[in-house]
BAFIKE-638390 format. One record per atom (N, C-alpha, C, O): residue number from 1; atom name; x, y, z. Coordinates in steps of 0.02 Angstrom, whole numbers, plus 32768, in hexadecimal, padded with zeros to 4 digits. Layout:
  pos  site     X     Y     Z
  NUM    CA     X     Y     Z
...
end
This chain:
  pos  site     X     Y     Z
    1     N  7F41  7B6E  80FD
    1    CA  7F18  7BA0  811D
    1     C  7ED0  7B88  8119
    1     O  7EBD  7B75  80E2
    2     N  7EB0  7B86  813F
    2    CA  7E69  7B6E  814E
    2     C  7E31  7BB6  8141
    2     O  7E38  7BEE  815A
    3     N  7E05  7BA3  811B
    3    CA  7DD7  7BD7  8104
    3     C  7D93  7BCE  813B
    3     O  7D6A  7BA0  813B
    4     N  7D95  7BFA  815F
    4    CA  7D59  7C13  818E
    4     C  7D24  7C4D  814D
    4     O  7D2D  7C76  8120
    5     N  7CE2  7C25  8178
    5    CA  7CAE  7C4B  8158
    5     C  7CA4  7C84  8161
    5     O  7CB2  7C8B  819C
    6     N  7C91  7CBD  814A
    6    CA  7C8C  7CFE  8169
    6     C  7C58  7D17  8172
    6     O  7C56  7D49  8196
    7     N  7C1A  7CFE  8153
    7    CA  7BD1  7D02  817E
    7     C  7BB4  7CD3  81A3
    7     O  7BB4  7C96  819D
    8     N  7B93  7CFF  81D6
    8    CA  7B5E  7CDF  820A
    8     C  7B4D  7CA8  8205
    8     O  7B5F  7C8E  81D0
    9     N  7B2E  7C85  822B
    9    CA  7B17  7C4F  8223
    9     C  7ACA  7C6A  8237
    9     O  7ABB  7C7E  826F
   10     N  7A92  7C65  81F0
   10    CA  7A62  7C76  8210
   10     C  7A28  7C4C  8239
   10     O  79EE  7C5D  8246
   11     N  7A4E  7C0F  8249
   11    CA  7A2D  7BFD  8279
   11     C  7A2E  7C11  82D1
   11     O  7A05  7C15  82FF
   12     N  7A64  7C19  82C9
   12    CA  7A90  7C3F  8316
   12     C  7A86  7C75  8319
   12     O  7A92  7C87  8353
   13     N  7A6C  7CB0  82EA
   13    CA  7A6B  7CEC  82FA
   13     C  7A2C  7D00  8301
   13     O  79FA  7CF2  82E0
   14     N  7A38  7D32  8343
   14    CA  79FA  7D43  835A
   14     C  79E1  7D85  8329
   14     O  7A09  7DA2  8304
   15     N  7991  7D9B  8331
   15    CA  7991  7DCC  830D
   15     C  7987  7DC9  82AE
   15     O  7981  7DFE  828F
   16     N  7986  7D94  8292
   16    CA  797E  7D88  8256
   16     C  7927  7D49  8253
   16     O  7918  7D15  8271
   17     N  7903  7D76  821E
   17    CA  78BB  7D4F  8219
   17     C  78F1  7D0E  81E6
   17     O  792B  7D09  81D3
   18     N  789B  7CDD  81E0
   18    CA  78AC  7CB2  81B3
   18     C  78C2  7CC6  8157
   18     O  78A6  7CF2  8137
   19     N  78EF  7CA2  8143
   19    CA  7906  7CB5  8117
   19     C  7950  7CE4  8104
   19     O  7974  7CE8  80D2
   20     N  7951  7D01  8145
   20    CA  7990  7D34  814C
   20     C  7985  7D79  815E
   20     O  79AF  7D9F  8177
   21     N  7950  7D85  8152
   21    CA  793A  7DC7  8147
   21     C  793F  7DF7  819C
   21     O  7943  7DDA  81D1
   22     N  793E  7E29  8197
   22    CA  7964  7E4E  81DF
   22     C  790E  7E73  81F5
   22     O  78F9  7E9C  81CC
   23     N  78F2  7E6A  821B
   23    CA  78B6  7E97  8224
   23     C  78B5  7EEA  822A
   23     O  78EA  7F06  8233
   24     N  7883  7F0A  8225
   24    CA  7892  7F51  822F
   24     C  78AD  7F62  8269
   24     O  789B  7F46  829D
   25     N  78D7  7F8C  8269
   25    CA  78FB  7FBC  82BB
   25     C  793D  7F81  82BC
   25     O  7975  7F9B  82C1
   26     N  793A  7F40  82B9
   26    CA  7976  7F1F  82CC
   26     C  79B2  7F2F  8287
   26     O  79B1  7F3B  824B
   27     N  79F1  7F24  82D1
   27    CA  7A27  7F37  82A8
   27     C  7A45  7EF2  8292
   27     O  7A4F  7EC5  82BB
   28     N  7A56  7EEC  8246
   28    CA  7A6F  7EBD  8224
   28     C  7AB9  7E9C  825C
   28     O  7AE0  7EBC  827F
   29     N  7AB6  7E5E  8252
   29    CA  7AF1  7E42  8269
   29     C  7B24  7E5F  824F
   29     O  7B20  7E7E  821A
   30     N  7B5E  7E5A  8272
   30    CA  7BAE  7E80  8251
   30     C  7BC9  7E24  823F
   30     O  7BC9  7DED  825B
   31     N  7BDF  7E44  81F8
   31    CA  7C15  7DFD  81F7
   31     C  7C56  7DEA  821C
   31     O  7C7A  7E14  8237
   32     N  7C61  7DAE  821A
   32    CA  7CAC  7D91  823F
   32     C  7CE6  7DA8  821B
   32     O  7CE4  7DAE  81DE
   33     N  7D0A  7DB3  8234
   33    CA  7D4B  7DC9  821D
   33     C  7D74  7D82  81E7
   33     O  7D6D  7D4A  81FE
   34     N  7D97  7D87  81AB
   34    CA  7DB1  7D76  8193
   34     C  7DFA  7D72  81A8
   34     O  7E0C  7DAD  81AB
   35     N  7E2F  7D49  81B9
   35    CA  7E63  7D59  81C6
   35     C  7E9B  7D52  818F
   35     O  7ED7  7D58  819A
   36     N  7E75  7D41  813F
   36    CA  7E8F  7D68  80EC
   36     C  7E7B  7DA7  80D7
   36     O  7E8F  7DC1  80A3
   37     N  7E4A  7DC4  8107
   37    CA  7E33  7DF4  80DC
   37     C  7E54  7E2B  80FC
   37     O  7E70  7E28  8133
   38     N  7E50  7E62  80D5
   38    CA  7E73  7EA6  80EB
   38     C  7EA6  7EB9  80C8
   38     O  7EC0  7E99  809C
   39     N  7EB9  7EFE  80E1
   39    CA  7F14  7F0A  80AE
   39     C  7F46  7EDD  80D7
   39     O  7F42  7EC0  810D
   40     N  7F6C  7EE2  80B3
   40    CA  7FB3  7EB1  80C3
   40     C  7FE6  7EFE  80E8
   40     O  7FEE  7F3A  80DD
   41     N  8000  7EC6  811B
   41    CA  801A  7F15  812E
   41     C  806A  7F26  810F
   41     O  8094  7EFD  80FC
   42     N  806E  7F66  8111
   42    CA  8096  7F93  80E7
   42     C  80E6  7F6D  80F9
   42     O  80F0  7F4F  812D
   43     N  8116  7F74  80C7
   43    CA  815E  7F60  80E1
   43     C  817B  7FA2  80E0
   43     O  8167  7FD2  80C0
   44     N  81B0  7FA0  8109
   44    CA  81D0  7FDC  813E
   44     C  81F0  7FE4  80ED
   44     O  8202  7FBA  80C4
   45     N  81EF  8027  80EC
   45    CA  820B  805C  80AD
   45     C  825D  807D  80C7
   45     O  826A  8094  80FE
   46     N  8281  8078  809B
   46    CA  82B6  809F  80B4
   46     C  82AE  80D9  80A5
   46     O  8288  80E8  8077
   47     N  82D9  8112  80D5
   47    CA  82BB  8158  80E0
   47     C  8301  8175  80B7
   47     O  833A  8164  80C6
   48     N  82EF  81A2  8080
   48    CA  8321  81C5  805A
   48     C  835C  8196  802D
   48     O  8366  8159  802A
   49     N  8370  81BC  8017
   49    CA  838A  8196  7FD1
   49     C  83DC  8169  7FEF
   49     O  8407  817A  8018
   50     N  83D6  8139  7FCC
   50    CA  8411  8111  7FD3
   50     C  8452  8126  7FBA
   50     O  8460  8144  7F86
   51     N  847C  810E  7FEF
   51    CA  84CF  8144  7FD4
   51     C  84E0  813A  7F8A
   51     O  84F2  8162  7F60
   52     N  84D5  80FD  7F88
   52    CA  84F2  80EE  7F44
   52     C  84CD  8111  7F00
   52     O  84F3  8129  7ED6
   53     N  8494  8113  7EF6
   53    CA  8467  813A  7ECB
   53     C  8478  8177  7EC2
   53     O  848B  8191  7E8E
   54     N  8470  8191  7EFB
   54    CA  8483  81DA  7F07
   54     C  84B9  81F5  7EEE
   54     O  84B7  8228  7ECB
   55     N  8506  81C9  7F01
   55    CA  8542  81D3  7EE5
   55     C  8557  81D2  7EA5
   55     O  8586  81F2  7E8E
   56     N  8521  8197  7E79
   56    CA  8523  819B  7E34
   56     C  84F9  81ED  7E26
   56     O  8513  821A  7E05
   57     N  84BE  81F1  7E42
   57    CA  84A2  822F  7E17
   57     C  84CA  8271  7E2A
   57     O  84BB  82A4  7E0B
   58     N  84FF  8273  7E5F
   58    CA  851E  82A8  7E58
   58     C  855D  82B8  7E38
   58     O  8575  82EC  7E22
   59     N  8578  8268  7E3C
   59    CA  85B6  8269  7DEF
   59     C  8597  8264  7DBD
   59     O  85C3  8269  7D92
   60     N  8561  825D  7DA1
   60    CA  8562  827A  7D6B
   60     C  8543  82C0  7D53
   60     O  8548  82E0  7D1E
   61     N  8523  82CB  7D88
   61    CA  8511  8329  7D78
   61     C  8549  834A  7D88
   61     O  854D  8385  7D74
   62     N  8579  8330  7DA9
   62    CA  85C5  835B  7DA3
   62     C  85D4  834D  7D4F
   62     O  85D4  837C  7D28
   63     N  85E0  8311  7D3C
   63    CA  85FE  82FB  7D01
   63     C  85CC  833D  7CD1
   63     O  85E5  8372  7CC0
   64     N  859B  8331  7CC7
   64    CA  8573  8360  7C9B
   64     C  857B  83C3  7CAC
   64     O  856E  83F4  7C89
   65     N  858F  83BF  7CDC
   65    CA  85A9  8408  7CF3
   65     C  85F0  841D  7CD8
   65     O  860A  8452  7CC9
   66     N  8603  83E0  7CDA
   66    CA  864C  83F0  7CC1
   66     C  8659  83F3  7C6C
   66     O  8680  841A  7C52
   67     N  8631  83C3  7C49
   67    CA  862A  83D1  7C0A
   67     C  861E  8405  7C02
   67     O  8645  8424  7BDE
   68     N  85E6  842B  7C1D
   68    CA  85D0  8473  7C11
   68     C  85FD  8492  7C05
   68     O  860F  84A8  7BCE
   69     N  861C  8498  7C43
   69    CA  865B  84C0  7C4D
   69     C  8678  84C5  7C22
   69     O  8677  84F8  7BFF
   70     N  86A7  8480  7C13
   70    CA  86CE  848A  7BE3
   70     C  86BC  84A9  7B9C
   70     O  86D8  84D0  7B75
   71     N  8684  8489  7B9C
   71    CA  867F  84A0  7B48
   71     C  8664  84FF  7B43
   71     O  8667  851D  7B0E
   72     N  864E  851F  7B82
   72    CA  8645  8557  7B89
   72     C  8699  856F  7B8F
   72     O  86A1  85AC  7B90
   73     N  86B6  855B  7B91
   73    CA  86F8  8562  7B9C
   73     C  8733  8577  7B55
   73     O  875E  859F  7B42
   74     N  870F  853B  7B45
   74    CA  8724  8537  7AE9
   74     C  8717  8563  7ACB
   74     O  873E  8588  7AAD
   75     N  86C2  8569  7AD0
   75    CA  86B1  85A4  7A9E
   75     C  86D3  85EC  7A96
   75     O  86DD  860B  7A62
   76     N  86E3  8600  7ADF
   76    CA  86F3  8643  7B00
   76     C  873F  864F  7AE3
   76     O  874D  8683  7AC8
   77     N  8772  8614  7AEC
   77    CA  87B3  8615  7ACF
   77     C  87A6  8602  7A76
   77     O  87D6  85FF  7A4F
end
């Protein structure tokens, strides 16, 4: 990847006194775009929970319902 400069060249730019300096009323140069810089863009998210996850967390909140049970079961007999 080749690294481009990202400021002006202040010889080329119009609008800057000697030294760099921007005179009164003028608007500062905008810099060049970087084509490293910025956010990285987002990777596609999957939407809602995966079967398999899901199927474990509901066998086992059955499994834990059913202990209940039973042992509410026990006590009563």
């Amino acid at each position: 990847m080749s690294h481009v400069n990202p400021d002006p060249e202040p010889e080329r730019t119009t609008g800057l006194e000697p030294g760099g300096g921007v005179p009164p009323g003028e608007t500062p140069p905008a810099e060049s775009s970087m084509p490293e810089a910025g956010p990285r863009e987002p990777q596609a998210r999957s939407r809602g929970w995966a079967k398999v996850p899901m199927t474990l967390i509901l066998v086992l909140v059955a499994l834990i319902a059913a202990f209940f049970l039973v042992y509410a079961l026990v006590l009563i007999l």
